[in-house]
LUMGUKE-826630 format. One record per residue: residue number from 1; residue in three letters; x, y, z of N, C-alpha, C in turn. Coordinates in Angstrom, 2 decimals. Layout:
<pts>
+-----+------+---------+---------+---------+---------+---------+---------+---------+---------+---------+
| pos | code |    n_px |    n_py |    n_pz |   ca_px |   ca_py |   ca_pz |    c_px |    c_py |    c_pz |
+-----+------+---------+---------+---------+---------+---------+---------+---------+---------+---------+
| NUM |  ALA |       X |       Y |       Z |       X |       Y |       Z |       X |       Y |       Z |
...
+-----+------+---------+---------+---------+---------+---------+---------+---------+---------+---------+
</pts>
This chain:
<pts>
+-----+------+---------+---------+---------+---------+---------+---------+---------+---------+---------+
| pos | code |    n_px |    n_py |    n_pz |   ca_px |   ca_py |   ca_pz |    c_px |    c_py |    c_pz |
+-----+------+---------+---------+---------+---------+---------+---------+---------+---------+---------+
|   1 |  UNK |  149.25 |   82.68 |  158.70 |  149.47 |   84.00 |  158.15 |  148.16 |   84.47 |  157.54 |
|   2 |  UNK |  148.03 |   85.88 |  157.49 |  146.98 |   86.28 |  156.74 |  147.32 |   87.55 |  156.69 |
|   3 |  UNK |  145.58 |   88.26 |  155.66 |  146.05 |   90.14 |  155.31 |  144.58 |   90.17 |  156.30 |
|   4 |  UNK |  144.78 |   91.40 |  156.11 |  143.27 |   92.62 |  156.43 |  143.08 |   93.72 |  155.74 |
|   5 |  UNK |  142.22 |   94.37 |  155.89 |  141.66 |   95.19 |  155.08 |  142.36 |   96.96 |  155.31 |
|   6 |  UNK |  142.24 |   97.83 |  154.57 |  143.02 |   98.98 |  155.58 |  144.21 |   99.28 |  155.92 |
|   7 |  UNK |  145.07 |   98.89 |  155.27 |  146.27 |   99.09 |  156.05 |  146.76 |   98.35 |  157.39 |
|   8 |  UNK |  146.20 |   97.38 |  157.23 |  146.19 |   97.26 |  158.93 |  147.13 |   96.52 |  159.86 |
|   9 |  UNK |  147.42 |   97.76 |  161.09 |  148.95 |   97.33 |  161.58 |  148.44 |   97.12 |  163.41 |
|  10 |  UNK |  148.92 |   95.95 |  163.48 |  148.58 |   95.96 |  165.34 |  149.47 |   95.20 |  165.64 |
|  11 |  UNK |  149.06 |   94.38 |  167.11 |  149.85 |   93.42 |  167.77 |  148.95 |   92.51 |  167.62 |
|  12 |  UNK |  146.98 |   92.55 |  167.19 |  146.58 |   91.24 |  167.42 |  145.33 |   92.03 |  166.46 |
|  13 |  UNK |  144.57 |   91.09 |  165.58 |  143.66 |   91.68 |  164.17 |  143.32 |   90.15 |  164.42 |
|  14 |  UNK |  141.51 |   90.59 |  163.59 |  141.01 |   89.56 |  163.90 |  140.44 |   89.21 |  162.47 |
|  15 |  UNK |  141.27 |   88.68 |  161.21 |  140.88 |   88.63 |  159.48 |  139.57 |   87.77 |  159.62 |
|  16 |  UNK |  139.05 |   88.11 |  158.56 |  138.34 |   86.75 |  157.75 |  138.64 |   85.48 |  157.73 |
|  17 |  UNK |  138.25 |   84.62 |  158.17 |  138.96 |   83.43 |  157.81 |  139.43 |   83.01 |  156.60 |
|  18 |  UNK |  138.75 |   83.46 |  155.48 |  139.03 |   83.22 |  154.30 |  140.37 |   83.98 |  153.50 |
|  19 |  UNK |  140.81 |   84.98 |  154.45 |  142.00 |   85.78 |  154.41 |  143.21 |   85.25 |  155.43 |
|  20 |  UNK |  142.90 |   83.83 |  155.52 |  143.77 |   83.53 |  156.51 |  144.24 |   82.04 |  155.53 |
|  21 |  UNK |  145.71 |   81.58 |  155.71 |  146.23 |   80.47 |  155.07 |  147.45 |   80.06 |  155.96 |
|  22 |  UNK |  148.00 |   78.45 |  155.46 |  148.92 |   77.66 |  156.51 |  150.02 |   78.48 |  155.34 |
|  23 |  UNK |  150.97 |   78.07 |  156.62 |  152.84 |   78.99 |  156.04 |  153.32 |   77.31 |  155.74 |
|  24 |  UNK |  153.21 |   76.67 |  154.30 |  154.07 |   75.31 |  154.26 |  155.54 |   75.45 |  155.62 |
|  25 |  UNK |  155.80 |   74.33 |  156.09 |  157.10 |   74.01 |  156.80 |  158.29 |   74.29 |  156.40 |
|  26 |  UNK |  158.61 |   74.33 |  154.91 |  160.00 |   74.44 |  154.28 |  159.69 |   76.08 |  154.58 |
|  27 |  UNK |  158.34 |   76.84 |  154.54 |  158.73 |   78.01 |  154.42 |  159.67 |   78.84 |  155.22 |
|  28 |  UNK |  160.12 |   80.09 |  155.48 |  160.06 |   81.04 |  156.36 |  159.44 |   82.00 |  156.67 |
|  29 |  UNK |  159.19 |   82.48 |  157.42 |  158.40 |   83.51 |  157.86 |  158.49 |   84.78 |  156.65 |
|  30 |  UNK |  159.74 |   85.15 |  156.75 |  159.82 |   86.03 |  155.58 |  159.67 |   85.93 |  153.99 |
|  31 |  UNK |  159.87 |   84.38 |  153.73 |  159.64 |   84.15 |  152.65 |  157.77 |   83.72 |  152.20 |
|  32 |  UNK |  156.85 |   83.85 |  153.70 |  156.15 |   83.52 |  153.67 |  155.50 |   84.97 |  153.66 |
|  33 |  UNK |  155.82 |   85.99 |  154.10 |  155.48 |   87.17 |  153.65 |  155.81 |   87.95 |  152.60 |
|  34 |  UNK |  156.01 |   87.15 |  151.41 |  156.38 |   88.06 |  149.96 |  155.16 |   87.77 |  149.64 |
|  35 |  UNK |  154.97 |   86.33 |  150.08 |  153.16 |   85.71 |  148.92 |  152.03 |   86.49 |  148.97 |
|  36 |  UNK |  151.75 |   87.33 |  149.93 |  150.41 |   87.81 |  149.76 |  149.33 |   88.94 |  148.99 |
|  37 |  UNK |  150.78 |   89.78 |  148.95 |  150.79 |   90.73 |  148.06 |  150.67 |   90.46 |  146.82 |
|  38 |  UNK |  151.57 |   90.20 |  146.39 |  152.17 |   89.71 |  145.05 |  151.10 |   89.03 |  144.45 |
|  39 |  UNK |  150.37 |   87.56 |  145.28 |  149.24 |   86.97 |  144.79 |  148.27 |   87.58 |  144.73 |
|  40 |  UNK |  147.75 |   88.81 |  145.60 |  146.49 |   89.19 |  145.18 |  146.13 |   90.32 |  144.35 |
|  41 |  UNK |  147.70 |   90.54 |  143.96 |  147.64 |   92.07 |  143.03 |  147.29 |   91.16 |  141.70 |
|  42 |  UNK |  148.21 |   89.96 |  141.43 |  147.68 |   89.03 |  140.41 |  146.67 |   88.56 |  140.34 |
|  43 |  UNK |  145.81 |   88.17 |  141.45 |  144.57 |   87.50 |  141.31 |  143.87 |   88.84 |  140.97 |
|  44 |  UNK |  144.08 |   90.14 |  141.69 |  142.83 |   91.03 |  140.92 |  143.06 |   91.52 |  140.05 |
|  45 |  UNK |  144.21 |   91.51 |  139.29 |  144.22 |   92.24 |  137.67 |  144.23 |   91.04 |  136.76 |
|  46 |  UNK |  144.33 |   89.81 |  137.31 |  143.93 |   88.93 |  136.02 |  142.69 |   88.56 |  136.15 |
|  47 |  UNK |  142.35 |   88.04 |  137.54 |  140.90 |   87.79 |  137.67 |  139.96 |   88.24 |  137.68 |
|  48 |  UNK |  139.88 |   89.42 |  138.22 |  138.84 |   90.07 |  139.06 |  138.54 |   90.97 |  137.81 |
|  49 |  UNK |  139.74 |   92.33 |  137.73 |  139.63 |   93.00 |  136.83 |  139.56 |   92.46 |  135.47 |
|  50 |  UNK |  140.89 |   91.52 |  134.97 |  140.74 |   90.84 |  133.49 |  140.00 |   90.04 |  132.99 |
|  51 |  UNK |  138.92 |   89.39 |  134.13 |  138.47 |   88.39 |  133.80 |  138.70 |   87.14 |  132.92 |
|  52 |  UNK |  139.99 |   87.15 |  133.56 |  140.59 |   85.66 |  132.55 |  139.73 |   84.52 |  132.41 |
|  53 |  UNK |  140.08 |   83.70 |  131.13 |  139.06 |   82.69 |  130.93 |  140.22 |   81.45 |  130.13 |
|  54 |  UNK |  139.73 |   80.50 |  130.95 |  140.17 |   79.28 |  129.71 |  140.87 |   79.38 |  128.44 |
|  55 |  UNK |  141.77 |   79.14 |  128.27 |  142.08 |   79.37 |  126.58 |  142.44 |   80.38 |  125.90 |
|  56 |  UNK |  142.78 |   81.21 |  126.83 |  142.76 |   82.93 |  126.39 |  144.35 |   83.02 |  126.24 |
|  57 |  UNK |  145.09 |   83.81 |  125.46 |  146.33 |   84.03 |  125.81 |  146.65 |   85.36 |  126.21 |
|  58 |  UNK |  147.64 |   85.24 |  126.86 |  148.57 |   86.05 |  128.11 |  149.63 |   86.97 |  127.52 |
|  59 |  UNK |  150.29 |   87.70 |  127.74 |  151.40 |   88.71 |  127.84 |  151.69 |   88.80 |  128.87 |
|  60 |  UNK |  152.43 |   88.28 |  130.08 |  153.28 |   88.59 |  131.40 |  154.57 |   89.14 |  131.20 |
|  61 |  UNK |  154.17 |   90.45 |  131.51 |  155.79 |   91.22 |  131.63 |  156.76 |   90.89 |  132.84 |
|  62 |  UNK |  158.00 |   90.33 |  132.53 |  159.13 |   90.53 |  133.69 |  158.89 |   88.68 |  134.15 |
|  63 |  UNK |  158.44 |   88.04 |  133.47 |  158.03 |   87.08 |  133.97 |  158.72 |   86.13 |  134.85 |
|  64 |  UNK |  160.13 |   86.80 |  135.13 |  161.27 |   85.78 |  136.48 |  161.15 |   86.92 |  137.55 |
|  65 |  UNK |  160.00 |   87.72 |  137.91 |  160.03 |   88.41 |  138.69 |  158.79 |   87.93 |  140.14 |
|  66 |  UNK |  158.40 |   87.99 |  141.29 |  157.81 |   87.55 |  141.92 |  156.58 |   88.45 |  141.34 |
|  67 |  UNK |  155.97 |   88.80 |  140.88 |  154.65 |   89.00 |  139.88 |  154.59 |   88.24 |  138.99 |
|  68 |  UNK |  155.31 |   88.53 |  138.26 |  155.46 |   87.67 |  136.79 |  155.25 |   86.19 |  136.75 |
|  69 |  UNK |  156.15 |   85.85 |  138.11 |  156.05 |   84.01 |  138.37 |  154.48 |   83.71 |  139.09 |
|  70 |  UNK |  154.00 |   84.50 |  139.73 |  152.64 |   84.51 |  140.36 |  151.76 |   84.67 |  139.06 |
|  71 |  UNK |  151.85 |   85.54 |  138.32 |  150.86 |   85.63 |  137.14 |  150.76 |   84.14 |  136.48 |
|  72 |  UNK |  152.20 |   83.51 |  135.81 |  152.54 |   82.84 |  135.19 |  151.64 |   81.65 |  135.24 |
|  73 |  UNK |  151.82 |   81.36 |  137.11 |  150.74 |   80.32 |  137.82 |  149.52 |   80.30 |  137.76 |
|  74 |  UNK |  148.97 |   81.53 |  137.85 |  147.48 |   81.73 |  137.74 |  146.74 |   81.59 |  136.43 |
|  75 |  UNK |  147.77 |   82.16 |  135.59 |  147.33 |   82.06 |  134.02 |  147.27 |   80.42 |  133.70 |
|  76 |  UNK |  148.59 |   79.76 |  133.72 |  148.46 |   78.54 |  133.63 |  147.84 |   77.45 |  134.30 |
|  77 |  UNK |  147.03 |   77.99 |  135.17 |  146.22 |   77.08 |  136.45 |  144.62 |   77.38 |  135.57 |
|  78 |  UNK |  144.44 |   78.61 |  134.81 |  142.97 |   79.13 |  133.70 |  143.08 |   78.27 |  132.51 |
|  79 |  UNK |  144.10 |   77.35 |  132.56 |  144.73 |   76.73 |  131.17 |  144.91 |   78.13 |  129.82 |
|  80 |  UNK |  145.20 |   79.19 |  130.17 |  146.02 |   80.41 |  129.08 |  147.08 |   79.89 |  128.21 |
|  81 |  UNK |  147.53 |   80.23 |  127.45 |  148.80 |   80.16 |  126.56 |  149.46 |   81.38 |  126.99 |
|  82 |  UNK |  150.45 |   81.19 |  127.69 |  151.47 |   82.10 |  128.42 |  152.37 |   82.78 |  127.30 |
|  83 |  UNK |  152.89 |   84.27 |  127.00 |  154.13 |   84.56 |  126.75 |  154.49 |   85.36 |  127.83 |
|  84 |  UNK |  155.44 |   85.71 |  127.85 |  156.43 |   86.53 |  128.96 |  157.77 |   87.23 |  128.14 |
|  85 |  UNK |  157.98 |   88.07 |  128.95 |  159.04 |   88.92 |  128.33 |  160.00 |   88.62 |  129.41 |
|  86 |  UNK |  161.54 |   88.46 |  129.26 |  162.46 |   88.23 |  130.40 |  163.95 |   89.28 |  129.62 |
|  87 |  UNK |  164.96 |   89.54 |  130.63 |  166.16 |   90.01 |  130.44 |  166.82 |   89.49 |  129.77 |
|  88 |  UNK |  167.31 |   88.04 |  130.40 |  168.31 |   87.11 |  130.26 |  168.11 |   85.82 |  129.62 |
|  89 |  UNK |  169.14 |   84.85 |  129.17 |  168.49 |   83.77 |  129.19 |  168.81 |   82.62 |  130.21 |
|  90 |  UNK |  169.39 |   83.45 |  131.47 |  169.43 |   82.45 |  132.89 |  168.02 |   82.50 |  133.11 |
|  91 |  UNK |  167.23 |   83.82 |  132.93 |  166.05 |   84.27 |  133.60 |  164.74 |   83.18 |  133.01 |
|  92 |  UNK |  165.44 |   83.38 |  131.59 |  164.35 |   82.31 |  130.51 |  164.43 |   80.54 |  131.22 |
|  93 |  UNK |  165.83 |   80.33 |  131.09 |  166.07 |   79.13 |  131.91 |  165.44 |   78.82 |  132.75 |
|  94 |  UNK |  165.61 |   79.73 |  134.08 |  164.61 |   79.51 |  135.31 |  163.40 |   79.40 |  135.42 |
|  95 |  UNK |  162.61 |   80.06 |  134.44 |  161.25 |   79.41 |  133.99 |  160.88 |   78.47 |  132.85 |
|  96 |  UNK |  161.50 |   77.84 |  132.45 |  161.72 |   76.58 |  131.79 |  161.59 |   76.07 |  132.76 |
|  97 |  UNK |  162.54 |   75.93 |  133.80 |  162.76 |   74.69 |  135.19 |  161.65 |   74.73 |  135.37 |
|  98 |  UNK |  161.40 |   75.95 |  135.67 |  159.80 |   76.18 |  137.18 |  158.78 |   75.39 |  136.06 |
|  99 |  UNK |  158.40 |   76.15 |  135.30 |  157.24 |   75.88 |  134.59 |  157.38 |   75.42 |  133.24 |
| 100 |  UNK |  157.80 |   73.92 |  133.68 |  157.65 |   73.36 |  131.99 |  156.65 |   72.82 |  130.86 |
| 101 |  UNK |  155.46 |   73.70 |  131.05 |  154.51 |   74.17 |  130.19 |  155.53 |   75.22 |  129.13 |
| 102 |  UNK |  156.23 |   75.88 |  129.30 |  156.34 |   76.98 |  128.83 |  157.69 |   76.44 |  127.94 |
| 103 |  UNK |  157.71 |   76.84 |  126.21 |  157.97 |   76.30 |  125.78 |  159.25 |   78.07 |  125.15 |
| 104 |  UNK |  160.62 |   77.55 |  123.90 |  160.77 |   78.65 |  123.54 |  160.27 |   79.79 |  123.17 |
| 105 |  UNK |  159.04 |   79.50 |  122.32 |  158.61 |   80.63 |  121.50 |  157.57 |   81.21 |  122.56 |
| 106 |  UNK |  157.53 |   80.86 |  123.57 |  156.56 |   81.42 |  125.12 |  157.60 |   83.24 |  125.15 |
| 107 |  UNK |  158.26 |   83.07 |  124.96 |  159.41 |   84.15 |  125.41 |  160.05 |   84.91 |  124.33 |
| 108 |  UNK |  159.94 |   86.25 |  124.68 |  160.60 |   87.42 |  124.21 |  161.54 |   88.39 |  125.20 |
| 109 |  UNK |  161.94 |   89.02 |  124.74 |  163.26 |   90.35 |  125.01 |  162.00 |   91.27 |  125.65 |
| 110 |  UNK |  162.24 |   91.82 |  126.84 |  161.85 |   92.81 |  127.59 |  162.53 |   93.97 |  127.96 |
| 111 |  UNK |  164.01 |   93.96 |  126.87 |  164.77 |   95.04 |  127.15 |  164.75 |   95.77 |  125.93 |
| 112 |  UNK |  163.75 |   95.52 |  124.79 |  163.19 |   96.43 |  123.96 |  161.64 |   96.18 |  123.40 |
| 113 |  UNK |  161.51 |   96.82 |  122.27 |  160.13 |   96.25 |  122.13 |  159.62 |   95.38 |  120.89 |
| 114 |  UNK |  161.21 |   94.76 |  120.40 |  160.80 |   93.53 |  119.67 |  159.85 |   92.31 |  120.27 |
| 115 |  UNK |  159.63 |   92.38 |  121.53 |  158.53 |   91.32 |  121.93 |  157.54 |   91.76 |  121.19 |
| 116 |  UNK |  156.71 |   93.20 |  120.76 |  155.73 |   93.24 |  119.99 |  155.55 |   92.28 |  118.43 |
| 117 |  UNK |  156.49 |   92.06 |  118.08 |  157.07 |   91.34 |  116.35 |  156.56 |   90.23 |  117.25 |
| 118 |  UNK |  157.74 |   90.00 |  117.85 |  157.49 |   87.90 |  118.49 |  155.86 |   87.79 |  118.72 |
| 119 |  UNK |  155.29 |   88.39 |  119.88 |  153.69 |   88.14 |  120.03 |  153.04 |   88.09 |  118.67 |
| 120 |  UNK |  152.96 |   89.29 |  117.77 |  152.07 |   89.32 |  116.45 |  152.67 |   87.89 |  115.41 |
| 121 |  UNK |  153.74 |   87.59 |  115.97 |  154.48 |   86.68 |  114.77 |  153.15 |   85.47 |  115.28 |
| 122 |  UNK |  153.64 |   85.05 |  116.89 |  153.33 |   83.97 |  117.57 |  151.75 |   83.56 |  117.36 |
| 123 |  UNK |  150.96 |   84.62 |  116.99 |  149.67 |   84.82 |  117.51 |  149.07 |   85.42 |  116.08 |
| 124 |  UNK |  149.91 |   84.84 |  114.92 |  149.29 |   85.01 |  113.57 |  148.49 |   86.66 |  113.23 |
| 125 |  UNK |  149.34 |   87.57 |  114.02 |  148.84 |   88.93 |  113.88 |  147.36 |   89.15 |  114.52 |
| 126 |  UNK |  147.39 |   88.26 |  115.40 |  146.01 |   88.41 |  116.06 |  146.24 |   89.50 |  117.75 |
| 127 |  UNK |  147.32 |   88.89 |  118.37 |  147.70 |   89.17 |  119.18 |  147.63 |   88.25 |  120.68 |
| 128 |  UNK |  147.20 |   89.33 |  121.75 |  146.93 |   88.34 |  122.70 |  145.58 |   89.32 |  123.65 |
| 129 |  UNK |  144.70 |   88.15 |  124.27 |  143.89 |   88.50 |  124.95 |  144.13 |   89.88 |  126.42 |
| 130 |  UNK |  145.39 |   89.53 |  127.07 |  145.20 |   90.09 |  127.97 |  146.59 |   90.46 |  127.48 |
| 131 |  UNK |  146.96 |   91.61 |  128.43 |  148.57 |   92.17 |  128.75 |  148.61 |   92.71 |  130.27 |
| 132 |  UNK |  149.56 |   91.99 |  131.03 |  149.41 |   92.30 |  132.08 |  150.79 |   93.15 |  132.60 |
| 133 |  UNK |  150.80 |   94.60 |  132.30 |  151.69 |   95.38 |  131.66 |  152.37 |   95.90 |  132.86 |
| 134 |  UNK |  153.75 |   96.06 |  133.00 |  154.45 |   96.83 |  134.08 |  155.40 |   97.21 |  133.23 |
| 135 |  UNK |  155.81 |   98.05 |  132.18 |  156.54 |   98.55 |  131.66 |  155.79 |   99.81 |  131.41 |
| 136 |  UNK |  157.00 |  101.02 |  130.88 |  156.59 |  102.10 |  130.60 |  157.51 |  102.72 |  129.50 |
| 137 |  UNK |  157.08 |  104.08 |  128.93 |  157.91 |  104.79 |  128.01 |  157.11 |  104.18 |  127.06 |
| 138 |  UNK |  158.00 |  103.88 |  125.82 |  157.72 |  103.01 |  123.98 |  157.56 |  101.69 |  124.24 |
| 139 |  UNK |  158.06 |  101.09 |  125.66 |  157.56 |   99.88 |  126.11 |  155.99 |   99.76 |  125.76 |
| 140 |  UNK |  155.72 |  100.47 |  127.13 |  153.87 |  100.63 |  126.98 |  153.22 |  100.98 |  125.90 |
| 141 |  UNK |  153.67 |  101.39 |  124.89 |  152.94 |  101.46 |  123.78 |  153.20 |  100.37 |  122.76 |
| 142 |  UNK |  154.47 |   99.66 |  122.97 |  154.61 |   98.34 |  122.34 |  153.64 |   97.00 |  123.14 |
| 143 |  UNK |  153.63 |   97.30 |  124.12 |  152.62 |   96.63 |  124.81 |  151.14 |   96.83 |  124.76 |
| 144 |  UNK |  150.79 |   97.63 |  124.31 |  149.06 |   97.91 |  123.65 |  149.23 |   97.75 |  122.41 |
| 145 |  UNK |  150.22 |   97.37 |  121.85 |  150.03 |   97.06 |  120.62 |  149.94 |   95.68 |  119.99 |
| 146 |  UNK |  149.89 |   95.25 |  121.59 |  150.03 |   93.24 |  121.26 |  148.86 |   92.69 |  121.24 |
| 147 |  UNK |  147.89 |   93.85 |  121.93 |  146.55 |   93.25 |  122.18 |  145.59 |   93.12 |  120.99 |
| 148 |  UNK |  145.20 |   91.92 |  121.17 |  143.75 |   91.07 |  120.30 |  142.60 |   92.42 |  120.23 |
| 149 |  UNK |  142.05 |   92.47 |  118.89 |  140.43 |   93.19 |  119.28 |  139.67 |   92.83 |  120.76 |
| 150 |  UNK |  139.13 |   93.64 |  121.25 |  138.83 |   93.00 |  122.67 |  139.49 |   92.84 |  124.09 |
| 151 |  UNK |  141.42 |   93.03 |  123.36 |  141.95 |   92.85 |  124.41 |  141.76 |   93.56 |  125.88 |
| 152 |  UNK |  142.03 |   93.16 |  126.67 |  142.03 |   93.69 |  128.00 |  143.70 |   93.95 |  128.61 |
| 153 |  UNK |  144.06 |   95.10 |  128.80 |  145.53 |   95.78 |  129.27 |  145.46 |   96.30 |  130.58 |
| 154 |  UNK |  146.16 |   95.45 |  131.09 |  146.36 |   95.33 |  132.68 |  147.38 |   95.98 |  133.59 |
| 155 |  UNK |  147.28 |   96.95 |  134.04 |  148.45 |   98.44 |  133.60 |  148.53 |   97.90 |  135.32 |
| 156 |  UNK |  149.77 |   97.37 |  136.01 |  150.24 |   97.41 |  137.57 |  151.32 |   98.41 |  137.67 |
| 157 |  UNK |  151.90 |   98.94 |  136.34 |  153.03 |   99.63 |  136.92 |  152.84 |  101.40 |  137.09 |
| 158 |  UNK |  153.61 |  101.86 |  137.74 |  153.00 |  103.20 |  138.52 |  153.91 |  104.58 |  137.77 |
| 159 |  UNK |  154.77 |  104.39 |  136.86 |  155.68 |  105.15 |  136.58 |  154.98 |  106.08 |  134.94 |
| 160 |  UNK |  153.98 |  105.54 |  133.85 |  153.18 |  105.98 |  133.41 |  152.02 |  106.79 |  134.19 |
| 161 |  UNK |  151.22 |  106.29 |  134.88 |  149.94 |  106.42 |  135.53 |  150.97 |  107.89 |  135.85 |
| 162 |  UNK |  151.84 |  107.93 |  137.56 |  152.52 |  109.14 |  138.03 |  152.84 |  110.22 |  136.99 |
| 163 |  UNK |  153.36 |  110.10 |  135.77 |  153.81 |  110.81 |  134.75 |  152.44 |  111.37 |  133.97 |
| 164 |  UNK |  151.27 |  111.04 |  134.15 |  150.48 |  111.28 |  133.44 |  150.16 |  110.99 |  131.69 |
| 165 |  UNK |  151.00 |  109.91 |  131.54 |  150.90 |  109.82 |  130.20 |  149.65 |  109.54 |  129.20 |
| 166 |  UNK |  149.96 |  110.03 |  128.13 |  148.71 |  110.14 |  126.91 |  148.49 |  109.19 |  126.34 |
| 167 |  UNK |  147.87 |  108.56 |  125.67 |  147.70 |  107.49 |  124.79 |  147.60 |  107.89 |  123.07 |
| 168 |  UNK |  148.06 |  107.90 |  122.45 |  147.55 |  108.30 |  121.81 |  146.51 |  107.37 |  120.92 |
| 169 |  UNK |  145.69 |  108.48 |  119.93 |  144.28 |  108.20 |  119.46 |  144.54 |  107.25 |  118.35 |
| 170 |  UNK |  145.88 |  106.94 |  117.31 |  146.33 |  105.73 |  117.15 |  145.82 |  104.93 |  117.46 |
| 171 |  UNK |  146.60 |  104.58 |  118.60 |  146.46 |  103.54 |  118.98 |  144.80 |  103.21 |  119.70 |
| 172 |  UNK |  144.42 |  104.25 |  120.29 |  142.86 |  104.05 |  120.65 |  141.99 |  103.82 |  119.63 |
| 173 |  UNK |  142.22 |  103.93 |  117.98 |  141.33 |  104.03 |  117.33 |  141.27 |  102.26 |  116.68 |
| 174 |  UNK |  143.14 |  102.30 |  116.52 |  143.07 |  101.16 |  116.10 |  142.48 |   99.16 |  116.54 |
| 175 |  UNK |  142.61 |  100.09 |  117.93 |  142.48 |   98.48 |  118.82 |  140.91 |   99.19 |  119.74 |
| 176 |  UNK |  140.23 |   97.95 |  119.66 |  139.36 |   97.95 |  121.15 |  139.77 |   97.44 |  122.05 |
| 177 |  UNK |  139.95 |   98.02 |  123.12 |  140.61 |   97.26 |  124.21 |  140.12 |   97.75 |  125.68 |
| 178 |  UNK |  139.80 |   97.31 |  126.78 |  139.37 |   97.56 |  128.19 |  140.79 |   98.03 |  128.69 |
| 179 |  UNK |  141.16 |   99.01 |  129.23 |  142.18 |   99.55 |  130.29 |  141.79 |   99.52 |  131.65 |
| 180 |  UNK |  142.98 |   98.43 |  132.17 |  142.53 |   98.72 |  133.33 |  143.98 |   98.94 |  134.05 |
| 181 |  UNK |  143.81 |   99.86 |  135.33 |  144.89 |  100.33 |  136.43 |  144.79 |   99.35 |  137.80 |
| 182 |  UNK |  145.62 |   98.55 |  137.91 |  145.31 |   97.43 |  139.10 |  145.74 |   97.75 |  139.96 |
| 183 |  UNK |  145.15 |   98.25 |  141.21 |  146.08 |   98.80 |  142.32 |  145.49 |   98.10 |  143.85 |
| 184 |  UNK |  146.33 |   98.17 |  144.49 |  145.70 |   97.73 |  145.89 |  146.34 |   98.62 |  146.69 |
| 185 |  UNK |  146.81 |   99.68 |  146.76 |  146.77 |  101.19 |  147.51 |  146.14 |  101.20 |  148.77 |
| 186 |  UNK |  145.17 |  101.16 |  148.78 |  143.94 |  101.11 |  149.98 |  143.63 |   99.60 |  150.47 |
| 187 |  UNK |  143.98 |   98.54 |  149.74 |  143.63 |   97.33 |  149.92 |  144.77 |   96.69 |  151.08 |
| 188 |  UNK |  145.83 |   96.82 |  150.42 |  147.31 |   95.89 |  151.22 |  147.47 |   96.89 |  152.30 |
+-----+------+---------+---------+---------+---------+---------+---------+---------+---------+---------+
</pts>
């Protein structure tokens, strides 16, 4: 399996090799086409764009979601201190199983914006390095509000950006922080 560059749709494309990878045996075909996307929207808004580093801690929104679980990996493969926001607590469960690095206080409510309290609690009012944000509305502003001096806010979701929303100078004055919009539009 592999991507290309462009949009690109044929019967026969000739990638990079380095854009090319084995489909494990247990896989399926279809289940082998969720990975590519998903991984490289994560690899370029944590990596590329966030420049994650060693030791840094995380904010993954939705984190039982096929982003969220891809982030989760990548962060914890940088050795990060992971939190995540989830629905449920089947959802919390299921990443317990998957990833037992990840401990209770890793996890907050993503169906309001008490995760902001939990992070500042967790993180001695410091916050966290990165936020790798797909929420919108008072969400997104509870979510720039988690970030460390310095932080870097990693905006994948499209429903702010489309709406045109404002920031306000609040919050711009109070925090330094890098914004970034992670998109692969033109890329996938």
């Amino acid at each position: 399996m592999g991507i290309v560059e462009n949009q690109g749709l044929a019967w026969h494309v000739f990638p990079e090799p380095c854009f090319l990878f084995d489909v494990p045996e247990s896989w399926t075909l279809e289940d082998a086409a969720t990975v590519p996307t998903v991984y490289l929207t994560v690899f370029y808004a944590l990596v590329v764009r966030g420049q994650v580093k060693a030791g840094e801690s995380v904010l993954i929104h939705s984190g039982s979601g096929g982003i969220g679980q891809a982030a989760i990996t990548v962060a914890l493969s940088y050795g990060c201190k992971i939190y995540t926001t989830v629905g449920t607590q089947e959802k919390r469960d299921f990443l317990i199983q998957k990833f037992p690095k990840l401990t209770q206080d890793c996890f907050a409510s993503s169906r309001d914006n008490s995760f902001h309290r939990h992070i500042m609690r967790q993180t001695n009012g410091l916050g966290v390095d990165l936020v790798l944000n797909s929420l919108s509305g008072e969400l997104f502003e509870a979510s720039l509000r988690c970030l460390a001096k310095n932080g870097r806010f990693l905006e994948i979701g499209k429903y702010d950006l489309s709406q045109n929303r404002q920031i306000g100078m609040d919050i711009a004055h109070q925090f330094h922080f890098l914004f970034n919009c992670c998109s692969f539009v033109h890329f996938c």
